[in-house]
N, C-alpha and C positions, 0 to 999 in steps of 0.2 A: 504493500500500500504506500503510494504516496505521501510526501505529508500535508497533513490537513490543516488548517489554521481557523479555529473560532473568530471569527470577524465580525464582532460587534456590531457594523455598520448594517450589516445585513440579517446580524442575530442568529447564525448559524455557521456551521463549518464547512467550509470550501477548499479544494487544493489551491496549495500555494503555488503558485507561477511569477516569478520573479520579474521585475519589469526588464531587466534584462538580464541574458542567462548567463548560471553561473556568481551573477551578483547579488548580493542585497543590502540595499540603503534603507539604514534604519534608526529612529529618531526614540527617545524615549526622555519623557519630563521630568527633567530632575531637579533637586530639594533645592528650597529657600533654606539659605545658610543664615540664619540669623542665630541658631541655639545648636547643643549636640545634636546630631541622630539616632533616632531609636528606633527598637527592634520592628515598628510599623513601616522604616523605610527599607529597613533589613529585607521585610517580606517581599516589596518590589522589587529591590534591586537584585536580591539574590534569583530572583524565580525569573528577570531579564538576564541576566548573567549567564541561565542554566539556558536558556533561547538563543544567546549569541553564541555560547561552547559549541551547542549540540548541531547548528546554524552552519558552523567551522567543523565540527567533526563530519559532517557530512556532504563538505566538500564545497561548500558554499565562501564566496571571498565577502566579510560583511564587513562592510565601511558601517560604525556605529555612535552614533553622536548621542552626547547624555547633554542636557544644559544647566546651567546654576543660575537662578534668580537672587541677583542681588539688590535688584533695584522695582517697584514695582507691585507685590504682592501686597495688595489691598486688603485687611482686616473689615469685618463691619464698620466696622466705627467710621471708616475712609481711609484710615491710618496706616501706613508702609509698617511693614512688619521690622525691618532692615533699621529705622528710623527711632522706630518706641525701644528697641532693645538698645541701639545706642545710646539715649537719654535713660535707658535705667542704668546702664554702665557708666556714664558719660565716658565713652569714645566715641572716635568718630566713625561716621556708618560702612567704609571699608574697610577700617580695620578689624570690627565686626564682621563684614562679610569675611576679610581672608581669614580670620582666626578658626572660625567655622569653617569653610571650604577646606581647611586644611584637617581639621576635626575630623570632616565627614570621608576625604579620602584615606585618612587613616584608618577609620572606621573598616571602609569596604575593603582595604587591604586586608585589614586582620583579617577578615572572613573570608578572605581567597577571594574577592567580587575582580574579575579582569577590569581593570579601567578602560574607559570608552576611549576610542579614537582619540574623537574631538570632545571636547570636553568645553566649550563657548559660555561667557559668561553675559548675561544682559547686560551690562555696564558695558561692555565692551563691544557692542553693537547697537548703540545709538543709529550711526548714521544710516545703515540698514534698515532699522526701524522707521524712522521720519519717512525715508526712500519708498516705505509700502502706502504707509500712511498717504503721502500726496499722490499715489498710485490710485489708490482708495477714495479722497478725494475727487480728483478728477473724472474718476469713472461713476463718477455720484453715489456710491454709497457710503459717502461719510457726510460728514457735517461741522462747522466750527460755530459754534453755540455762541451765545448776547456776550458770554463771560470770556468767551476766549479759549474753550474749552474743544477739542477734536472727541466728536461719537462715530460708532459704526452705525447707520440707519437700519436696524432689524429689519424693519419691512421693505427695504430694497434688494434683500435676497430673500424671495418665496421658501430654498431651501433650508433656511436656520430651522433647527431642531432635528434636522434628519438622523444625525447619529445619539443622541438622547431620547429621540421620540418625543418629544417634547412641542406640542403647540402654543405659537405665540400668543392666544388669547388662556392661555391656561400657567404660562409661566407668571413667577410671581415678580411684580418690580422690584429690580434693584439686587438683585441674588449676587454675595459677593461682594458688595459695593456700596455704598448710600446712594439714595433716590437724590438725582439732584432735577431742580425746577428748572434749569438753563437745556435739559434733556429734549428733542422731540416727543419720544415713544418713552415710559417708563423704563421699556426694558432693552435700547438702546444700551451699547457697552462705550467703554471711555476707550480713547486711541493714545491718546495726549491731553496733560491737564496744565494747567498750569500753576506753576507753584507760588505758594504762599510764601511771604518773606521770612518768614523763619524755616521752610525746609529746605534742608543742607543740602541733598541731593538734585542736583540741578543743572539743566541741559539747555544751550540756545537752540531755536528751532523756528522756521517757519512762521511759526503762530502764538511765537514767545517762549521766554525762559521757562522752562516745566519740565517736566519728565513721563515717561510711558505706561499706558495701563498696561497693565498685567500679560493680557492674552498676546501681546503684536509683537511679544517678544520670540515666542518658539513658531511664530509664525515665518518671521523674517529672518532667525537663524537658521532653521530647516530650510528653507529653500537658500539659503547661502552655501550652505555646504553639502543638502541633497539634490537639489533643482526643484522644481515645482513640482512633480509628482517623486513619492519616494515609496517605496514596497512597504515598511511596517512603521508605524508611531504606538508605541508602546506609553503606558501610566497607568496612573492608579484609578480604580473606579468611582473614587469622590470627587472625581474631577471630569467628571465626562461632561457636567453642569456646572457652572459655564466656561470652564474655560476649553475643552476642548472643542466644545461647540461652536462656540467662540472663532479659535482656530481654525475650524472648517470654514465658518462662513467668510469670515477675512480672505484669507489664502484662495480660496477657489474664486472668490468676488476679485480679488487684485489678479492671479494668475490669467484667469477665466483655464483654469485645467485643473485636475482631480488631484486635489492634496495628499492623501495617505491611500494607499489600496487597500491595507489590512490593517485595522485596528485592534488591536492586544492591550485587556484592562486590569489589571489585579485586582482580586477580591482584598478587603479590606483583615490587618490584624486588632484583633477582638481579645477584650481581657475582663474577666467576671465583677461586675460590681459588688456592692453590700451584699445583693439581693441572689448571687448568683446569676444578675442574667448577663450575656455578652454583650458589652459595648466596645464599639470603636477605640481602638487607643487612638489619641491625638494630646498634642502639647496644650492644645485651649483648654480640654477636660481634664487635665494636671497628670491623667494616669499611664502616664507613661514611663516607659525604663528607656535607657540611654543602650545601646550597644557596648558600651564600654561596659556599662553595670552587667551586664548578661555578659558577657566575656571575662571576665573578673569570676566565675562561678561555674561556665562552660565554656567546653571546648569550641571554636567557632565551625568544624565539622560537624558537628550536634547540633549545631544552633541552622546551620544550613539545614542539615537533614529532617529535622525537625520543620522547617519552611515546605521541605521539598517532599511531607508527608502528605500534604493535602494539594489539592490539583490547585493551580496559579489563579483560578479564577475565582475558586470560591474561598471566602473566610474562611481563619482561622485561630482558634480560641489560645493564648499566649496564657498555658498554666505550671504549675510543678508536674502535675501529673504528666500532660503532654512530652513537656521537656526530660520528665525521667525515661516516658516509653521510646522517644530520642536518644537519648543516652543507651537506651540499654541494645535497641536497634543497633545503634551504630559500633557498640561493643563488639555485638553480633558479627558484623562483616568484617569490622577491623581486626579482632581473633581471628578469623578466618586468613585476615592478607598474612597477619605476621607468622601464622604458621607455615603459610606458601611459603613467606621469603627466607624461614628457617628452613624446611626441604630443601630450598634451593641451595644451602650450604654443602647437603648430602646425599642428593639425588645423585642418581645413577646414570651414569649417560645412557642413552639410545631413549625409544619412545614407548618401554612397557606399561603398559594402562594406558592403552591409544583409543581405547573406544570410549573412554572420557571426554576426548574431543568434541561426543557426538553431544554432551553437555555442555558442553562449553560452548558450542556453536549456538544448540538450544538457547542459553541462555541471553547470546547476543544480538538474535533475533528476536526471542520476545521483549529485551529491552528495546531494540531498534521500534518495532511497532507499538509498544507502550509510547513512544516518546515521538513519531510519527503521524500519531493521534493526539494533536495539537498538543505536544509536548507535558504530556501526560508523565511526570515525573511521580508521584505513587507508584503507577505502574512500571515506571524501568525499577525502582526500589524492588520491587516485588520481585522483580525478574534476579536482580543480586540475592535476594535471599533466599531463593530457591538456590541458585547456586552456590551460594554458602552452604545451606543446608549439605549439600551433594558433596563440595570441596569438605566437608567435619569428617563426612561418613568415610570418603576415599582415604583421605590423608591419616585418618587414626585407625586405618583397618590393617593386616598383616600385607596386604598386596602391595606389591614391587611398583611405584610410580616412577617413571625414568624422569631423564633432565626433562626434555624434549615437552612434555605434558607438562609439568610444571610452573616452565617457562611460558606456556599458553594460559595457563590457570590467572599466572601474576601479571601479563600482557591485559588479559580482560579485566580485570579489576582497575589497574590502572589506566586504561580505555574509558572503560564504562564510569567506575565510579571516581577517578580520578579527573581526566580531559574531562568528561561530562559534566558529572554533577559536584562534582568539587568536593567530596567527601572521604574521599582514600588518599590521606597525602603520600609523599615519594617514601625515602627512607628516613628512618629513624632520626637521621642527621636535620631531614625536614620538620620537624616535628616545634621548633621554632626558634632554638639560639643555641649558643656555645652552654648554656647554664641547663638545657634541656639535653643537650649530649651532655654532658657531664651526668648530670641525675641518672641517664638510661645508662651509662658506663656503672654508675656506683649500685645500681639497682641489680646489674647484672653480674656484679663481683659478688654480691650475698647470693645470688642465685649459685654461682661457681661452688660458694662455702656450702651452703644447705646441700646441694647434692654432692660434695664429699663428702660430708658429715652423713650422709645415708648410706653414701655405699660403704662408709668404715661403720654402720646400724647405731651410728651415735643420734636415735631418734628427737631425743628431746631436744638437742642442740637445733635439728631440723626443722621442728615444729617451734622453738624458741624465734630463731630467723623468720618465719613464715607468718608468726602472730606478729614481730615487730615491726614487717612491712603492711600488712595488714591495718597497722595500725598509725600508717603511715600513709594509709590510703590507696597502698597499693596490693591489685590481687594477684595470686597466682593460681596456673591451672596447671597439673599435672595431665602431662597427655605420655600414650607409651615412646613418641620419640623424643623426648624431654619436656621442660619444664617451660610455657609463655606466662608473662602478665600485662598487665595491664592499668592504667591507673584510672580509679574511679572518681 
């Protein structure tokens, strides 16, 4: 099967067909850096990450653009988000923004997130923006208001609403934004405002000193560095209304040609109130963890796998429980590599246990079409833990596994769950600094003592060693061709 892509636009899944072959230009919304990142951006970014790997593992060349709003992101209130955080720090509002930008790529480092291509900031494409703007204007759907203020005319494009579903006599004025009385239509969107003498942030233009609404930003970057039609625009699903909306309308009203072909939404992460029910996590309703805090507790493989349990679109409840059945999941497979890559110390050359293969292949097909089906990440999981399962039984049975099989066992893992889904790091050596080899070197010197200590039947010595790693957090598993652990 082909792969399929859910296309929002259309509310159903359709194969992907590249606008040109072999490539893929692909755009996705990224964070207002005004505060850390938490584990709500974690869920987008990471489950776009597992789309551009799997994009690349399958032979596709993807030019991938993520953007940063620095400037622009309108609070109800009217209020720059970039702007109120300044004046609670008193900095100034770039150094706000770069302190966070720098935050948040640290952030999707630690969790293995590949960074985008391009990585464009609003600030830094003003003149772009203006450049759509009088595009817009001219072609009459915009407007410069009594105040001095640039709108986009909703009802000069019939199609606004088409990818929310959304009719213009049902939407409500001002979503996003305050109602302002200098508007034609209520629910007209701002292009350009202009600024008040006390905001810092500020741009000459056209129509006066001000700065850009919100939406003309990834309007006018994506077509700088996509062209006016691009294969996927990727975001969150809180944003379909308005600013992707938004997006649509602008861009195909200035282009006059088809903005996005496929649209990819993420479902939202969700975390239990008072009451138990699931609510939104987001920084307005305070209940949020930072990335760093959830990294600080777990491993950022767990905290992926954990994202990568539930399908990309629909929500997902952010609890300890989740997070342990994470953990213990990824135990699961990661036992599994470290025992491969221990065989691989003492396997036999040539290919005995070849009809293993015929698993191994099994398995990389049913992850292939798990993940072929609009990137259906549960289901390549599943497909690694079927072959976990298979790789326990083989490897700890009496039968003769050659090099040859082994070398294909630890190839697919780091395939599949490695290049793929970002879950199976390299060697031990990866696992994340000189201070973490150190720990696996000293961890594996008492492994060396306890199994002398066994075979001279000095037991208690044995089980002494094994409680005080234990109680160090770390387990061990006795298997018949020696001894793996693991830290909990």
């Amino acid at each position: 099967m082909a792969l399929q892509i859910y296309n929002v636009l259309h509310r159903e899944k359709e194969p992907f067909v590249p606008l040109h072959e072999g490539r893929v230009n692909m755009y996705v919304c990224g964070p207002t850096v005004y505060d850390h990142a938490h584990v709500g951006h974690a869920k987008t970014y990471v489950a776009f990450d597992v789309v551009v790997r799997y994009l690349r593992y399958s032979g596709y060349d993807v030019l991938y653009v993520q953007n940063l709003t620095d400037v622009g992101h309108i609070l109800d209130s009217g209020e720059d988000r970039i702007l109120k955080k300044a004046r609670q720090t008193q900095s100034l509002p770039m150094q706000i923004a770069e302190t966070y930008a720098r935050s948040y790529f640290a952030d999707m480092d630690a969790l293995g997130v590949v960074r985008p291509d391009i990585s464009p900031r609003a600030s830094g494409h003003i003149p772009e923006q203006i450049e759509m703007i009088e595009t817009l204007l001219a072609k009459g759907h915009a407007y410069i208001s009594d105040d001095g203020n640039v709108y986009f005319d909703v009802r000069s494009w019939p199609e606004y609403g088409k990818l929310s579903n959304r009719r213009v006599e049902e939407q409500e004025a001002g979503s996003r934004e305050s109602v302002r009385e200098d508007k034609r239509n209520p629910e007209d969107f701002a292009l350009w405002k202009l600024a008040e003498p006390e905001h810092i942030l500020r741009w000459d233009s056209p129509w006066g000193v001000g700065y850009p609404g919100w939406h003309i930003e990834c309007s006018a970057m994506s077509r700088k560095y996509l062209g006016d039609t691009f294969d996927i625009h990727g975001g969150g699903v809180d944003n379909i209304f308005p600013h992707n909306e938004c997006e649509v309308a602008q861009s195909e009203a200035a282009n006059e040609a088809t903005f996005a072909r496929y649209w990819m939404l993420v479902g939202s992460l969700t975390v239990p109130d008072e009451f138990g029910v699931p609510v939104k996590m987001s920084k307005s309703l305070g209940n949020f963890y930072t990335i760093k805090d959830a990294l600080k507790l777990h491993r950022p493989e767990v905290l992926r796998l954990f994202i990568l349990s539930g399908h990309y679109r629909n929500p997902i409840v952010f609890s300890e429980d989740a997070l342990d059945a994470a953990r213990k999941g990824w135990d699961r497979i990661y036992g599994a590599v470290r025992l491969v890559r221990t065989k691989l110390q003492s396997a036999p050359e040539g290919d005995a246990g070849g009809a293993f293969r015929d698993v191994v292949d099994k398995a990389k097909q049913q992850f292939i079409a798990a993940m072929d089906d609009d990137f259906n990440a549960p289901g390549g999981l599943a497909a690694l833990y079927d072959l976990t399962r298979e790789v326990n039984t083989l490897l700890n049975s009496s039968e003769t596994v050659g090099r040859g099989v082994v070398e294909a066992i630890d190839q697919t893992y780091r395939e599949l769950g490695g290049t793929v889904l970002g879950i199976v790091p390299e060697e031990e050596a990866a696992m994340a600094s000189t201070s973490a080899e150190r720990e696996a070197g000293l961890i594996q010197l008492l492994l060396d003592l306890r199994a002398d200590a066994r075979a001279q039947k000095d037991f208690a010595r044995a089980d002494q060693i094994r409680q005080q790693l234990t109680g160090l957090g770390v387990t061990l598993e006795d298997r018949p061709d020696g001894t793996i652990w693991r830290v909990d």
